[in-house]
C-alpha positions as CSV (number, residue, x, y, z in Angstrom):
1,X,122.0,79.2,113.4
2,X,119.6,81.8,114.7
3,X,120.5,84.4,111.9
4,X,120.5,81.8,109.4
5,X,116.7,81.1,110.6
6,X,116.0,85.2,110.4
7,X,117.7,85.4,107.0
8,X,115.5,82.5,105.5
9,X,112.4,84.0,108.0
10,X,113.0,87.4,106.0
11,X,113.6,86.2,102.3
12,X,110.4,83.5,102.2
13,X,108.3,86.7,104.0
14,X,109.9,89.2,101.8
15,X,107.0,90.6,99.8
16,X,104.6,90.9,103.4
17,X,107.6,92.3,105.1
18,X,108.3,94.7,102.8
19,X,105.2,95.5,101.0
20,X,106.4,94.1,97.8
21,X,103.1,93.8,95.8
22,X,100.8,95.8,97.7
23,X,100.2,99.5,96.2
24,X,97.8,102.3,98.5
25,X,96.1,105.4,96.8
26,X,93.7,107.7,98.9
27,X,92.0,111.0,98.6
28,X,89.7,113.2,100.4
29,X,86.7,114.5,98.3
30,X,84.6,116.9,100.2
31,X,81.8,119.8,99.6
32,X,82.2,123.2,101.3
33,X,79.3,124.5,103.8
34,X,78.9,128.0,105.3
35,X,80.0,126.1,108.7
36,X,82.3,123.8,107.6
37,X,83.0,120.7,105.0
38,X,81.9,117.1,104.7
39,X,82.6,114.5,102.5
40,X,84.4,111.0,102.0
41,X,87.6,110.1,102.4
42,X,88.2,107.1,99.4
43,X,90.9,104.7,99.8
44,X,91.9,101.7,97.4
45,X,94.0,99.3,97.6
46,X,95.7,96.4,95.3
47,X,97.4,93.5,96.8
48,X,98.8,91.3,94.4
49,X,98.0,87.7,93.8
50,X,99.6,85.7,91.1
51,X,100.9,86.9,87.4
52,X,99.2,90.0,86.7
53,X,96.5,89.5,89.2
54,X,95.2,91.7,92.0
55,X,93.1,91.9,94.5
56,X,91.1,95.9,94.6
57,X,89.9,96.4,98.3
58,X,87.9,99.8,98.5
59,X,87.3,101.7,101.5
60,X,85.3,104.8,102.2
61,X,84.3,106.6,104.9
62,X,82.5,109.7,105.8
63,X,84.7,112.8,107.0
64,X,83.6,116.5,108.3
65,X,85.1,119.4,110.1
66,X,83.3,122.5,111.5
67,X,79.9,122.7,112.5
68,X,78.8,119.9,109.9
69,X,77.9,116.8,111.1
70,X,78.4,113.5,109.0
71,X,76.0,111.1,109.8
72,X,77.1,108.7,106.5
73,X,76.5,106.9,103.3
74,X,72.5,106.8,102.2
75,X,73.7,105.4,98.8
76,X,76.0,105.0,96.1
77,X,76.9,104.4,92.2
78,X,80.4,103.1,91.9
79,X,82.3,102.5,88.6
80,X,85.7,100.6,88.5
81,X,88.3,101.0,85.1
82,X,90.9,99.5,83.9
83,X,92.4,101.2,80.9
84,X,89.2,102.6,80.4
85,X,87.6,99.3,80.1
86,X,84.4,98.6,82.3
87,X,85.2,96.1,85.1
88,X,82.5,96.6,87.5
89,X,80.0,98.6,88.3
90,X,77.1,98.8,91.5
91,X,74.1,101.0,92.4
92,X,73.9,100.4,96.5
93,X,71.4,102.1,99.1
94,X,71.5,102.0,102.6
95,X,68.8,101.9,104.9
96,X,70.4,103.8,107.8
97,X,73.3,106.0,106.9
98,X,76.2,103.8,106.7
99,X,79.6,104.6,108.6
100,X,82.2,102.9,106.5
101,X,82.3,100.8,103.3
102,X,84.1,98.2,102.2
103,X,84.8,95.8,99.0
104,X,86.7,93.4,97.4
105,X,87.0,92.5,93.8
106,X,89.6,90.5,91.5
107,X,91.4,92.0,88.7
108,X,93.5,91.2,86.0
109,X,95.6,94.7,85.4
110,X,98.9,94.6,83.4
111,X,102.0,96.8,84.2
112,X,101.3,100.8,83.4
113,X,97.4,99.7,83.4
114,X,95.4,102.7,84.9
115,X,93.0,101.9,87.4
116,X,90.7,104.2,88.3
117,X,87.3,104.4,90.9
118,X,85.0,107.2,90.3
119,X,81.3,107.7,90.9
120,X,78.9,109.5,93.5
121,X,77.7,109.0,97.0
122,X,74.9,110.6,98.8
123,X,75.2,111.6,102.5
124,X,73.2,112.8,105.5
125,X,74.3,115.7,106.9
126,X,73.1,118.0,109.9
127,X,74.8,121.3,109.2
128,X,73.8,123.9,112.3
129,X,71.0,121.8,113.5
130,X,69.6,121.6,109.7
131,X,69.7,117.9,108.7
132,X,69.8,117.9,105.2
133,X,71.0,115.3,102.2
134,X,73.9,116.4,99.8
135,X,76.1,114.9,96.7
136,X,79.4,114.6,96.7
137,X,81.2,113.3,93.4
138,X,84.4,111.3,93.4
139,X,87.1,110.1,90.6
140,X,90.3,108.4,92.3
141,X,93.6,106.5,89.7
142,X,95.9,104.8,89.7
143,X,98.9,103.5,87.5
144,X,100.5,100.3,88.4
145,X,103.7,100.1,88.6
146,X,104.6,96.7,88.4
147,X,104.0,93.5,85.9
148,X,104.9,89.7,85.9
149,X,108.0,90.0,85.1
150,X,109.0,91.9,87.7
151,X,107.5,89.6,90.6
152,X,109.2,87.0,88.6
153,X,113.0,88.8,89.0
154,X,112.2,89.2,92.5
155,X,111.1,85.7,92.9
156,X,114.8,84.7,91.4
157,X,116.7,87.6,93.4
158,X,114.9,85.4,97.0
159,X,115.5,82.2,95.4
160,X,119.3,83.0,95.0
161,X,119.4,84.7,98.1
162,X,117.9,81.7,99.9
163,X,121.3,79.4,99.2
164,X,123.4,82.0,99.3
165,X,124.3,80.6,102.9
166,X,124.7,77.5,101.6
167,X,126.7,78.4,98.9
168,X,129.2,80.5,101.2
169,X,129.7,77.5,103.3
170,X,130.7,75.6,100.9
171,X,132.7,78.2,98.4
172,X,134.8,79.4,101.5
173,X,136.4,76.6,102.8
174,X,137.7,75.9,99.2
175,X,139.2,79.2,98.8
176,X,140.7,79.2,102.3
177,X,142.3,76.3,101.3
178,X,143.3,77.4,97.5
179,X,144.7,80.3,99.6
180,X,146.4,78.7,102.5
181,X,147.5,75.7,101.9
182,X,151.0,76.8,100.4
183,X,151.6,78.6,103.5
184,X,149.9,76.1,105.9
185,X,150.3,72.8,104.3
186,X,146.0,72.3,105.0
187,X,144.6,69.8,102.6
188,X,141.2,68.7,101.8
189,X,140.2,65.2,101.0
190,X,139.6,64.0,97.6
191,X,136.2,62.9,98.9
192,X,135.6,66.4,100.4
193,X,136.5,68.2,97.3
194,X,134.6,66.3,95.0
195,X,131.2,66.6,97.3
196,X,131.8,70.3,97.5
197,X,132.0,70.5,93.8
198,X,128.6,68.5,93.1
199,X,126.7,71.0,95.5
200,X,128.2,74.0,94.2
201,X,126.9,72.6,91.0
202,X,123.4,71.4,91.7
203,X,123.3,75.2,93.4
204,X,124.2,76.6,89.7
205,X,121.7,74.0,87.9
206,X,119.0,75.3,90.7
207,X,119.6,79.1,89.6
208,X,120.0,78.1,85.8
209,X,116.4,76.2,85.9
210,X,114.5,79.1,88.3
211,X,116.1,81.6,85.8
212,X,114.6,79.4,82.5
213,X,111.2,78.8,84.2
214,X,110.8,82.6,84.8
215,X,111.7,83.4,81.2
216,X,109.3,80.6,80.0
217,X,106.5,81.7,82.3
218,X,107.3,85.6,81.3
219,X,107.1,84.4,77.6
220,X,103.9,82.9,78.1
221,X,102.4,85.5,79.7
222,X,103.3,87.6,77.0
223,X,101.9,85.7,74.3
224,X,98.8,85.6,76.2
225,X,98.5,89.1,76.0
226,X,99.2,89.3,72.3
């Protein structure tokens, strides 16, 4: 019993588990000083919603090494693409330097779609006791690897999975009996056999119908595309 409850724990928590649906790109982008470097580290992230929706969470935060000191951001201009098609842009500025920033927006990006961040941020630096401001400029893509049909498969593969238990518990005491009861004279009831046939088939029907819907939903999606 207490598997059982880990196996369906694991297969409805599969994706959070696992990662399924959540996709992480990051990259340093810095400017070179006599006494050292400083820069922004830029991390995005997609999480995935629904269909071909996602969720784009942005971090960024100010970095240094040697004798240069990173105080923050003082302002920004930020672009987001998809495909090369404009999906948002912002102009922010910060009235002390800021040490970390982070957004959110929703985004509709299709399998192989190429998302990309790019833009500038200006930073206060002290560099030997000098505080000064500098640019840095920053382009950062990505290509998704993953479309509605896909969550959809995986979505079937769990669904299987999830009475696959059931399935077993009923499949195998018909074969051990098929099997053993010429050497053992073991006998099911005619009652028995026939409610173990109805489940094994409404478990087929359930496949049959979570398989259809998928192909329907994937169908529609497609057309909406078109």
């Amino acid at each position: 019993m207490v598997a059982l409850i880990i196996f369906a724990y694991v297969v409805f928590n599969f994706r959070n588990i696992f990662g399924v649906g959540i996709f992480n790109v990051e990259d340093d982008y810095i400017n070179s000083y006599s006494d050292g470097t400083a820069g922004v580290n830029l991390h995005i992230r997609l999480d995935h919603d629904e269909d071909n929706k996602y969720y784009l969470y942005t971090f960024i935060e100010p970095i240094s090494t040697g004798n240069v000191a990173n105080h923050g951001l003082l302002s920004m201009t930020i672009f987001y693409l998809n495909d090369n098609y404009h999906v948002y842009a912002t102009t922010l500025e910060f009235g002390t330097p800021l040490s970390r920033y982070t957004d959110r927006l929703f985004l509709r990006a299709l399998k192989y779609n190429n998302v990309t961040c790019y833009g500038n941020i200006e930073l206060s630096l002290e560099i030997g006791g000098i505080p000064i401001n500098d640019t840095i400029n920053f382009q950062l893509s990505y290509i998704v690897p993953m479309g509605s049909e896909d969550y959809y498969n995986i979505d079937l593969v769990l669904f299987s999975l999830f009475f696959l238990p059931f399935f077993l518990s009923v499949i195998i005491p018909i074969a051990l009996n098929w099997i053993f009861k010429p050497v053992f004279g073991l006998n099911l009831s005619e009652e028995d056999t026939k409610r173990d046939e109805k489940f094994v088939h409404f478990l087929q029907n359930q496949v049959r119908i979570k398989k259809e819907e998928s192909k329907i939903a994937a169908a529609k999606k497609k057309n909406n595309i078109t």
